[in-house]
KESEDO-803894 format. One record per residue (C-alpha): x, y, z; residue in one letter; residue number from 0. Coordinates in Angstrom, 2 decimals. Layout:
BEGIN
+---------+---------+---------+------+-----+
!    east !   north !      up ! code ! pos !
+---------+---------+---------+------+-----+
!       X !       Y !       Z !    A ! NUM !
...
+---------+---------+---------+------+-----+
***
This chain:
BEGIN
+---------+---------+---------+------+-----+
!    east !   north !      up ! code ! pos !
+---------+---------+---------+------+-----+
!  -57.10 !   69.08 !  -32.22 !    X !   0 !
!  -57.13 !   72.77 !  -31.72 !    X !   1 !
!  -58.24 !   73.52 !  -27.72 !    X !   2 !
!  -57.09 !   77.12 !  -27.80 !    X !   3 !
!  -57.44 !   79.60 !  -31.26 !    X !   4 !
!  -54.15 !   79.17 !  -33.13 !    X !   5 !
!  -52.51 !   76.17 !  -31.09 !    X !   6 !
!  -52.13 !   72.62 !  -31.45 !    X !   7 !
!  -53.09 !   70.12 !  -29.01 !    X !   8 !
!  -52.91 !   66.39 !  -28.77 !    X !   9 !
!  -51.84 !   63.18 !  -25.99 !    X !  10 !
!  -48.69 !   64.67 !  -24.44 !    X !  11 !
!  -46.34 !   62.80 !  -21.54 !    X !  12 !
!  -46.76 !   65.26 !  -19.35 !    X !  13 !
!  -43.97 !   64.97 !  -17.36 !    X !  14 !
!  -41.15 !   64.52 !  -19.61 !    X !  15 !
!  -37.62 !   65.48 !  -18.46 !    X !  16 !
!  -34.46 !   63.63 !  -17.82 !    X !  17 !
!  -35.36 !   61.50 !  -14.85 !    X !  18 !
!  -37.25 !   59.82 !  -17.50 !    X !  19 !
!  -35.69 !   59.25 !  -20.56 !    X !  20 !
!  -33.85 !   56.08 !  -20.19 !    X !  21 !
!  -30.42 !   56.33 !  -22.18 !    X !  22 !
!  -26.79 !   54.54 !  -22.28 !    X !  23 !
!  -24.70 !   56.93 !  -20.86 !    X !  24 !
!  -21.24 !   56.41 !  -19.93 !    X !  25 !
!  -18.26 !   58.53 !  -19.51 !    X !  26 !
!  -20.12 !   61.79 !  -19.49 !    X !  27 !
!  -21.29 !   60.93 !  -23.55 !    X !  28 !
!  -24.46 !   59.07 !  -24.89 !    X !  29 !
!  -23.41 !   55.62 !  -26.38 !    X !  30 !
!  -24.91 !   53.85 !  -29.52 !    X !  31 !
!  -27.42 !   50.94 !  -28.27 !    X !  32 !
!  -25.44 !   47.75 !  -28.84 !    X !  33 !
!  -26.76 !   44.63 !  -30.11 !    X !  34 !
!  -23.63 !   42.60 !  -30.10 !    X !  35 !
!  -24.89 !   41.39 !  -26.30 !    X !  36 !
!  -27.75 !   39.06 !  -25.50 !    X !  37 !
!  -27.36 !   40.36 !  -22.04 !    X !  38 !
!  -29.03 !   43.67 !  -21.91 !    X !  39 !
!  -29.41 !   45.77 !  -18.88 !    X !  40 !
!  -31.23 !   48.90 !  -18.07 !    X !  41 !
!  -28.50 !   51.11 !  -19.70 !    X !  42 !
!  -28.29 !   49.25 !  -22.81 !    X !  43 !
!  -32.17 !   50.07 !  -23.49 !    X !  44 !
!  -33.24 !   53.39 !  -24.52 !    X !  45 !
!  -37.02 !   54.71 !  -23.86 !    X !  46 !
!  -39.41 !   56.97 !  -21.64 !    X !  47 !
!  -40.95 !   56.32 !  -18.26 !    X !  48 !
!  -43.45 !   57.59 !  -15.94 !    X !  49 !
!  -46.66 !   58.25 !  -18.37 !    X !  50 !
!  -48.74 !   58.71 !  -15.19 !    X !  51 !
!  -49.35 !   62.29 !  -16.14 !    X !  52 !
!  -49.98 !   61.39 !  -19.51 !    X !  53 !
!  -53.26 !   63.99 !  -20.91 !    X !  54 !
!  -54.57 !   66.24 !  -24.12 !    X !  55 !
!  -52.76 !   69.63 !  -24.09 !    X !  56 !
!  -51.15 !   72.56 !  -26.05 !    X !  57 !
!  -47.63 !   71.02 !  -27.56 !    X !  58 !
!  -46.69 !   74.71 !  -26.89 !    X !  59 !
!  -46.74 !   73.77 !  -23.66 !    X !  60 !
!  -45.11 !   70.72 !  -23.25 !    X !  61 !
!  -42.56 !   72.39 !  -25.35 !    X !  62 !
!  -42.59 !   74.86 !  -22.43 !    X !  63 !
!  -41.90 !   72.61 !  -19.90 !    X !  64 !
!  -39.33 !   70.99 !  -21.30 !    X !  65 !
!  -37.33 !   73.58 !  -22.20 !    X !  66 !
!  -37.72 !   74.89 !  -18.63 !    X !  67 !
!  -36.24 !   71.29 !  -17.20 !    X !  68 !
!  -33.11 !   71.63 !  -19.12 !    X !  69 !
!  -32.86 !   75.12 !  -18.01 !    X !  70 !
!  -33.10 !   74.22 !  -14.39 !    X !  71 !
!  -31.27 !   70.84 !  -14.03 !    X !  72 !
!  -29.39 !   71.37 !  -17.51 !    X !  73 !
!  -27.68 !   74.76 !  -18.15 !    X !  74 !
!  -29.17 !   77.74 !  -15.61 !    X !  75 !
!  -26.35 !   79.93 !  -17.08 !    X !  76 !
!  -27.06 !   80.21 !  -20.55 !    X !  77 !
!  -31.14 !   79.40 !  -21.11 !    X !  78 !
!  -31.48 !   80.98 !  -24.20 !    X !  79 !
!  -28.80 !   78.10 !  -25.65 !    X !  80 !
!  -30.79 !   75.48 !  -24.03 !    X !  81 !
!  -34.48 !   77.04 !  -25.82 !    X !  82 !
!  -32.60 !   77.17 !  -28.77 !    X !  83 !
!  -30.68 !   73.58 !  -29.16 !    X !  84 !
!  -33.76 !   72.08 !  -28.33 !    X !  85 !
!  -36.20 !   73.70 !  -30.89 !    X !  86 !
!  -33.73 !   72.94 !  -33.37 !    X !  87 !
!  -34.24 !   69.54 !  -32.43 !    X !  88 !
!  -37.75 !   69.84 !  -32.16 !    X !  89 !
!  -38.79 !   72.04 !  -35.10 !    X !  90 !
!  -36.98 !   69.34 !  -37.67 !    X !  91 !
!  -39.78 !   66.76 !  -36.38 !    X !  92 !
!  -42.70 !   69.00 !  -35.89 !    X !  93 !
!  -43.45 !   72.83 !  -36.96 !    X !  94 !
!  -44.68 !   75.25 !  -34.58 !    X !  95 !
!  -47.35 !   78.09 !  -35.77 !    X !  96 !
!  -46.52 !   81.47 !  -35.45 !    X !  97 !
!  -48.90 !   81.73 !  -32.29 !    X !  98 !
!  -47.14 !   78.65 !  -30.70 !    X !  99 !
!  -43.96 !   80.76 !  -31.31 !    X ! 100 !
!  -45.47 !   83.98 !  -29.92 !    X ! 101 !
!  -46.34 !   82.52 !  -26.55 !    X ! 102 !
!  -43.18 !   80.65 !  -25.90 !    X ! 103 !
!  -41.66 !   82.64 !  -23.98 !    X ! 104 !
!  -44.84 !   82.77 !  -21.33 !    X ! 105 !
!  -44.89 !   79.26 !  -21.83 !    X ! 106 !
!  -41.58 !   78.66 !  -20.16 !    X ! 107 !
!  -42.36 !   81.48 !  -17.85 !    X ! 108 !
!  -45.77 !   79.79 !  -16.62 !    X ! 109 !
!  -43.97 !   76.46 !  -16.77 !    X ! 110 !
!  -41.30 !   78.49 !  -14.33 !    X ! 111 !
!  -43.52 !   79.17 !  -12.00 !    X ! 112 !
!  -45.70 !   75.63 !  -11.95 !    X ! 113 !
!  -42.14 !   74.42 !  -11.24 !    X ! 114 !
!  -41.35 !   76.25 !   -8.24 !    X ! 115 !
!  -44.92 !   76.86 !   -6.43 !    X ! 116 !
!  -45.19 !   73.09 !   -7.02 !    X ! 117 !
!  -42.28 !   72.60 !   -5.34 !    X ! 118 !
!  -42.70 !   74.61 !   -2.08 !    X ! 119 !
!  -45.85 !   72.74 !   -1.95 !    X ! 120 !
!  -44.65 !   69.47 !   -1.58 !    X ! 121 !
!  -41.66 !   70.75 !    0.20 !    X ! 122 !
!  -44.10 !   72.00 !    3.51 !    X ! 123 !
!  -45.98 !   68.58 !    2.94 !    X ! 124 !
!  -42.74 !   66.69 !    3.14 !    X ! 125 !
!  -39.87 !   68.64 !    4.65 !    X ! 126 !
!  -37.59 !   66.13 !    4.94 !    X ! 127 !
!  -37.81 !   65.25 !    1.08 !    X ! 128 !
!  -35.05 !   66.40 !   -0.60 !    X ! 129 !
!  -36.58 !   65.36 !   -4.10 !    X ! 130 !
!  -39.44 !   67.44 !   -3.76 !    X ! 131 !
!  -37.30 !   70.68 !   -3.78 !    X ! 132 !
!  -35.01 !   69.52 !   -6.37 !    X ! 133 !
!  -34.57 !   72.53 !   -9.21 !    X ! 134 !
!  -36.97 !   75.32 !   -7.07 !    X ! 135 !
!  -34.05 !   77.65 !   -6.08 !    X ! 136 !
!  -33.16 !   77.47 !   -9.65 !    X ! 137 !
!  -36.14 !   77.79 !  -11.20 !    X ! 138 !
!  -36.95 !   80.86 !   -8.79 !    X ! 139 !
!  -33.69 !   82.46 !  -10.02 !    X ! 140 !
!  -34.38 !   81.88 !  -13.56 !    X ! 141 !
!  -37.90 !   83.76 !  -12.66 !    X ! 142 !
!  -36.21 !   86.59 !  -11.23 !    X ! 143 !
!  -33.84 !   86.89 !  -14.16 !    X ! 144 !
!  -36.17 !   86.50 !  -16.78 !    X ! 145 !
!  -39.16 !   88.27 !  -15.89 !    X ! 146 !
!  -37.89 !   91.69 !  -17.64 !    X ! 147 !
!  -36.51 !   89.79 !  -20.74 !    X ! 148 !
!  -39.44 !   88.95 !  -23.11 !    X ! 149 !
!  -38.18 !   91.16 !  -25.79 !    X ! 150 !
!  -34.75 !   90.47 !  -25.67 !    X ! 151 !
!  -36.00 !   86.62 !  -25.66 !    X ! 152 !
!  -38.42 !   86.80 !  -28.24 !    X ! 153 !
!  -35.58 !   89.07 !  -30.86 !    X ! 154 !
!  -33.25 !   86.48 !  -30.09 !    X ! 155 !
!  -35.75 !   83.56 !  -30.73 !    X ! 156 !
!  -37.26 !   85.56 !  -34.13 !    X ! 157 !
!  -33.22 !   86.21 !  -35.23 !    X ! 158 !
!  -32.96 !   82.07 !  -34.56 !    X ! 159 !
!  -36.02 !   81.27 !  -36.39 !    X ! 160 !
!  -35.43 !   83.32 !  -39.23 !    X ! 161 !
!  -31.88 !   82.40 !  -39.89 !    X ! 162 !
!  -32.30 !   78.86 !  -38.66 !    X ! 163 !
!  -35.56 !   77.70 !  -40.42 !    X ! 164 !
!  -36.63 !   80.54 !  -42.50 !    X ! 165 !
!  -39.84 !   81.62 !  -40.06 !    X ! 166 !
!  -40.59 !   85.11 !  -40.24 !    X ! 167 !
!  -41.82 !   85.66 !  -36.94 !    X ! 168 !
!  -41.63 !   89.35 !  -36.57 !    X ! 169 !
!  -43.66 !   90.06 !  -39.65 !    X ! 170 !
!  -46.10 !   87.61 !  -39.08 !    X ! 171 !
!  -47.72 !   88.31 !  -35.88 !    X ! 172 !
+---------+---------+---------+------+-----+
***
């Protein structure tokens, strides 16, 4: 399904991050599911939760908004590593277009801000919720410190692309 010219859209989750990915992680490392035990628990299973915000959408976009949760709650320091390790992820199971590619970086910008005007919302709804600010200072800073970068971002992400998964972005746009 094509909503916008040039991008892909389909049933996305919506609302996937790590609070909802359900793993078996011990000692700081993700461990192998184990079937050596009839008695599983929660962290022997592995799966997503929370499809409440489930809906049709860009993939550009949900790519967007998961690379901005593992900017704020993963790595704040060093986003462009985090945009990176997961497309490589993400690229060897589906391809993005060159116009998918072009707009990632207002993707995760737009995804930026959702994050943190969503969060001051709920925040003056519910002041004494602690969840509902979770990741808005960061995602404010990343803002502020990304706002200027779209070319730096976008050579960095062509020089990744190109030597990663031969994608000619530059020339192609």
């Amino acid at each position: 399904m094509v909503i916008y010219p040039c991008t892909f859209a389909g049933v996305v989750h919506g609302d996937l991050h790590d609070m909802n990915l359900i793993v078996n992680w011990k000692d700081s490392q993700l461990q192998p599911h184990c079937h050596s035990s009839g008695n599983y628990t929660v962290q022997d299973l592995f799966g997503i939760i929370d499809f409440g915000d489930m809906c049709v959408s860009c993939y550009i976009y949900e790519v967007g908004q998961i690379i901005r949760d593992l900017m704020v709650s993963a790595c704040p320091d060093n986003c462009y590593i985090v945009a990176v390790t997961f497309l490589s992820g993400y690229l060897k199971c589906r391809k993005l277009n060159q116009h998918e590619l072009s707009i990632l970086f207002i993707s995760i910008m737009t995804a930026l801000c959702q994050y943190y005007v969503i969060s001051e919302y709920k925040f003056h709804g519910q002041s004494d919720n602690e969840y509902a600010t979770l990741g808005a200072k960061e995602a404010y800073h990343l803002i502020m410190a990304y706002h200027n970068v779209t070319d730096i971002f976008m050579s960095n992400l062509s020089k990744f692309l190109q030597n990663d998964f031969n994608i000619d972005l530059k020339n192609s746009l």
